[in-house]
N, C-alpha and C positions, 0 to 999 in steps of 0.2 A: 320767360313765364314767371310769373310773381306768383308764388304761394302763402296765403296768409299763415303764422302760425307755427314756418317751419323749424327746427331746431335739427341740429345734425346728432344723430344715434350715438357715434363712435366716441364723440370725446365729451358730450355733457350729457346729463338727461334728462338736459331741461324742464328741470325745476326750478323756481323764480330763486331760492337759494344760493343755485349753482350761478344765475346768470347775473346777480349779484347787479341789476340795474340804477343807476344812478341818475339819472336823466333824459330827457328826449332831444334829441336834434327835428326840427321843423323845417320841411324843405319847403316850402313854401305854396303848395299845392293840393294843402291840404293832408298830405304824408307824412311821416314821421318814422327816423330810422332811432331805434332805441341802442342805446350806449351800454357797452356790458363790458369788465374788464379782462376778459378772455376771450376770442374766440376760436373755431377751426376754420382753416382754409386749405384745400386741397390736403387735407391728413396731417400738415403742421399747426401746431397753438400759437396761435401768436395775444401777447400780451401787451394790454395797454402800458403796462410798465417797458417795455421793452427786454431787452435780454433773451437766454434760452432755459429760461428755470421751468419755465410752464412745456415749453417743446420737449426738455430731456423730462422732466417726469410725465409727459403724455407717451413718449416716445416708450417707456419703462413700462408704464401699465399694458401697450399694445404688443412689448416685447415677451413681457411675462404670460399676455396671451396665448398667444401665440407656439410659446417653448410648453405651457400646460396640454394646449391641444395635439401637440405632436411629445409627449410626455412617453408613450409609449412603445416608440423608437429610440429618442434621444435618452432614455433613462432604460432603458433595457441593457440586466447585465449581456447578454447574450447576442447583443449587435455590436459591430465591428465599430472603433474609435474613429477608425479614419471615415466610415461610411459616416458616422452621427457627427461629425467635422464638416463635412460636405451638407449635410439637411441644415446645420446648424449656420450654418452659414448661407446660404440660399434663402431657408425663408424665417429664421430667427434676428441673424446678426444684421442683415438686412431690413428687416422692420427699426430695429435701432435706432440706426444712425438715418432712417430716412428722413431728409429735408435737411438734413445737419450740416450741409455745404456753404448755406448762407445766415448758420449759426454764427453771435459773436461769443463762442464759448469761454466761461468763466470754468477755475478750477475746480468749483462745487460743482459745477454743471457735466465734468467730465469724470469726477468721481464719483457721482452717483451713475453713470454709464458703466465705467469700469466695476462699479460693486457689485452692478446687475449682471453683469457678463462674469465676472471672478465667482460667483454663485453658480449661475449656467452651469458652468466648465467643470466647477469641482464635483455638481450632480450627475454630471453626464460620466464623467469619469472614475465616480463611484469612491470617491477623495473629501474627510471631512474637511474643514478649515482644521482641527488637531491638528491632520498630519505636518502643517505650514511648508505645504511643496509651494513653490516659487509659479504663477498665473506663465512664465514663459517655460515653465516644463508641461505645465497643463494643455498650451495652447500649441505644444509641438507633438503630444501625443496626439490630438486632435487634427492637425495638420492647419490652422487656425490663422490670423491675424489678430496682432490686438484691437480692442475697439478705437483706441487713440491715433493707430495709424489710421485705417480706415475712414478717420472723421479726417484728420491731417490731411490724407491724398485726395477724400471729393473735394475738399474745401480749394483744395491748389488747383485741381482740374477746371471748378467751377473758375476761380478765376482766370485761369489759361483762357478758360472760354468766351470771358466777358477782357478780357485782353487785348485778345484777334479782332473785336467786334470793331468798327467804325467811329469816333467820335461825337458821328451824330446821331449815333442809337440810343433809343430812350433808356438803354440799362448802363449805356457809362452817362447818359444824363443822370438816371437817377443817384449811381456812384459817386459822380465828382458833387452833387447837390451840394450847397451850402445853406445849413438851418439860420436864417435872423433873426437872435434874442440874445438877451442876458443868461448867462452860463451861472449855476448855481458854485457857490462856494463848495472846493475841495476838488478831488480827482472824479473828473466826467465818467461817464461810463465806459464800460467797453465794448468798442465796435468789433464790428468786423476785418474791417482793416487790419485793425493792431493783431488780431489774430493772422495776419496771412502773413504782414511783414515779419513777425516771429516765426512763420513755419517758413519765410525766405530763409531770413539768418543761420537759423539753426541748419537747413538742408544746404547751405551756401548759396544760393539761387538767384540769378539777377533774374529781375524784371521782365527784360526785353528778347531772353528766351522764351517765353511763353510764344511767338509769335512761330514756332515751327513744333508743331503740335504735336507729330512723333515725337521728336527729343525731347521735350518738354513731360509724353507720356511716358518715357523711361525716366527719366531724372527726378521726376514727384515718387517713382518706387524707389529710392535711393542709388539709383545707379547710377556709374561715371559716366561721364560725357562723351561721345565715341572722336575719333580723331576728324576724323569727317566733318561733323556738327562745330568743334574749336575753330578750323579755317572757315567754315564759314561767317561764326561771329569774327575770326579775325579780320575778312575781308571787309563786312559789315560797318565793323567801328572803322576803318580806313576810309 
């Protein structure tokens, strides 16, 4: 159903300002789809620029929402750390990182998450930034995850997921895509990719694990490999 007119409530408010129009596309029909360099799709921002600078601060403003409307639980002296751990995580820390799986997150992109969340914690906790208690003492009174791991592990699930899938599925079509043009002078941007192969590296992680989807869901929370799972890739590589 085509609605003339529509704009989405939650992340502009649409005003010709916000949608910052630059030209028409002419479909030839008579139609015309206008060009804006932002917009929402399913709750994530996606930007004509690409990257996740518009995602992590959409994501910040629905987070801060969110922790204001439940302010008087999560900020009450007189509620349990570990109960406002559990809310806060359910439907705060979750609003966050939602969509961040097929972020290609840069470092400004993830400390502006973590600043939001180091704020959260110290108010719920009742802790100015003076005291300079450490965000992993904060987040263990609260019984918490960082946000970094959190974006880390969907990001690895999400690709376990797109792993297993078939080769002729339109999502490792879209994945292996190659773009045809001239590359601008200096370092390309960063994809997504480069974000996964560093979250292999660093957790040790081959590739071809992904493909036995329990082990794969223990091993993205840092845990060792059970003896079971090693003979089997050993059989595997034979």
């Amino acid at each position: 159903m085509h609605v003339d007119g529509y704009r989405c409530k939650r992340c502009i408010d649409g005003s010709p300002a916000s949608l910052k129009m630059s030209q028409q596309i002419s479909l030839g029909n008579g139609q015309s789809l206008e060009c804006v360099e932002k917009f929402c799709y399913l709750g994530d921002m996606i930007a004509a620029g690409g990257g996740a600078g518009e995602a992590s601060r959409a994501r910040v403003r629905s987070g801060w929402a969110k922790f204001k409307e439940l302010a008087p639980i999560l900020t009450s002296r007189g509620a349990s750390l570990k109960v406002k751990g559990k809310v806060y995580r359910a439907c705060v820390q979750s609003v966050l990182v939602y969509g961040s799986e097929t972020w290609p997150v840069k470092v400004e992109d993830m400390q502006r998450l973590e600043r939001t969340e180091r704020m959260m914690v110290s108010w719920m906790c009742g802790v100015s930034l003076k005291s300079r208690m450490s965000s992993k003492k904060l987040n263990a009174r609260l019984g918490i995850e960082a946000i970094s791991e959190i974006v880390r592990r969907g990001r690895l699930r999400w690709y376990g997921h797109i792993e297993r899938k078939g080769s002729d599925d339109w999502v490792s079509a879209c994945r292996d895509y190659e773009v045809v043009g001239q590359k601008s002078r200096g370092r390309g941007r960063k994809t997504w990719a480069e974000c996964v192969r560093h979250d292999l590296q660093s957790l040790g992680l081959r590739t071809e694990w992904a493909q036995d989807r329990n082990e794969w869901k223990n091993l993205i929370r840092g845990n060792r490999p059970t003896h079971a799972s090693m003979e089997k890739r050993t059989l595997t590589r034979k």
